[in-house]
C-alpha positions, 0 to 999 in steps of 0.5 A, spaced: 393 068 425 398 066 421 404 072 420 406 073 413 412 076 412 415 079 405 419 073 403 418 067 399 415 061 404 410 067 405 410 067 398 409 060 396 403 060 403 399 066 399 400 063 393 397 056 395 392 058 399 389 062 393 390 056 389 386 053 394 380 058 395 379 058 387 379 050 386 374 051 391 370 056 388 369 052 382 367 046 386 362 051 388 358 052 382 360 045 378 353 043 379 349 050 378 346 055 383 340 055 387 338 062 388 332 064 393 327 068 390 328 074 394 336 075 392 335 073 384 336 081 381 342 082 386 345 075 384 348 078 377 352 083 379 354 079 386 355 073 381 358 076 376 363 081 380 366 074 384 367 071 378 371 077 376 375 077 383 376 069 381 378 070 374 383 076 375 386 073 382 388 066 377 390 071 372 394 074 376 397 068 380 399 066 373 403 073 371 407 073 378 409 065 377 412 068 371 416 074 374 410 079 372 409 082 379 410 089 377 405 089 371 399 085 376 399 090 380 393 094 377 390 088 378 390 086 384 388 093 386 382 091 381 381 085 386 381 089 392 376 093 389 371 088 387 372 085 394 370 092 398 365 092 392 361 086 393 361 087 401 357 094 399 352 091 394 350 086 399 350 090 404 346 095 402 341 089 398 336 092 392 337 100 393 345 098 391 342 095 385 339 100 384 345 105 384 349 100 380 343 100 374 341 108 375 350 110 375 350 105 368 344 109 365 348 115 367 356 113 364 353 111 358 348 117 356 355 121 358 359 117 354 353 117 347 352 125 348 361 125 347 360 121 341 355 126 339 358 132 340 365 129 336 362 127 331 363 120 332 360 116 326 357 110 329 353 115 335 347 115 332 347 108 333 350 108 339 343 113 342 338 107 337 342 103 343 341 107 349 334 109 347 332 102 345 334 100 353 331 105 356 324 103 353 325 097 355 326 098 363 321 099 368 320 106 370 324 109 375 321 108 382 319 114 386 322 114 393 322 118 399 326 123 401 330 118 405 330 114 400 332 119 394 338 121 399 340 113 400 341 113 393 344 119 391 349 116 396 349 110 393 350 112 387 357 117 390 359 111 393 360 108 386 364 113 383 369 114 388 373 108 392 375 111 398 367 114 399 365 105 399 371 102 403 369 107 409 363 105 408 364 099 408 368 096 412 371 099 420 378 100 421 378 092 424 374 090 419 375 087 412 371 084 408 373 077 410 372 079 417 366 082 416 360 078 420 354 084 419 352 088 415 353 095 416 348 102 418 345 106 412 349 113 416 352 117 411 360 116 411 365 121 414 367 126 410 373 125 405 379 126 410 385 132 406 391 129 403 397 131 405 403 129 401 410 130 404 414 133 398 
């Protein structure tokens, strides 16, 4: 393994190899995609969510070619994110699908009851939208126990970061190093923060 230190040669290595693995992923898909049957509806959000670890790392090679190293930050947090992301909903196949879904049907209807209780003017068409979208998907599928506690975890591991890379990864492991998919346990509990001030 290479050793990177916090210096300009490690800099410019990072910089070209990033460079490299973009170039690569466009070649990937220049000439469209095949995807097997069985991994059509996860492919979208696979898809959609590489694309925008690609598009953002571009973005941010281009902001910290301009001295903007401070300000790309937050999207590199949104890189890292994303790439712990992708690894859980591979992992965790149609039931992450599943909770992706149900968590958007959840944020929305939170977010359109807001704007109702404020008096938001467009409201009423924003619920027409909601409503719409609802008549339109098929009914929610009845699960077992398990299965309802696997998606309510699922559904958890969404909202809260910390929750999907302890589940996600060991502490060997990272999503480039991964080889196997990890077991459906419950993760450990939320270790306390201490802070030193």
């Amino acid at each position: 393994m290479t050793a990177l230190t916090n210096d300009q040669e490690s800099a410019d290595r990072a910089r070209s190899t990033a460079t490299d693995l973009l170039k690569a992923a466009d070649e990937a898909i220049a000439n469209g995609v095949r995807v097997p049957a069985d991994k059509v509806r996860m492919f979208g959000p696979v898809y959609s969510w590489w694309r925008l670890v690609c598009r953002t790392s571009e973005a941010v090679l281009l902001l910290t070619e301009r001295g903007f190293t401070l300000e790309a930050a937050p999207m590199v947090r949104n890189i890292l994110n994303h790439a712990y992301a992708l690894n859980w909903l591979v992992d965790n196949g149609d039931a992450a699908v599943d909770a992706l879904v149900a968590r958007g049907d959840e944020e929305r209807e939170k977010l359109c009851r807001k704007l109702e209780e404020t008096g938001w003017p467009n409201a009423a068409k924003y619920r027409a939208a909601i409503d719409q979208a609802a008549a339109q998907q098929p009914a929610q599928p009845v699960r077992t126990p398990a299965e309802q506690t696997l998606h309510d975890k699922l559904k958890h591991e969404l909202t809260n970061f910390y929750d999907m890379s302890t589940a996600t990864t060991s502490p060997t492991s990272t999503p480039s190093t991964r080889t196997s998919p990890r077991s459906r346990t419950p993760p450990s509990p939320p270790r306390a923060h201490t802070s030193s001030r």
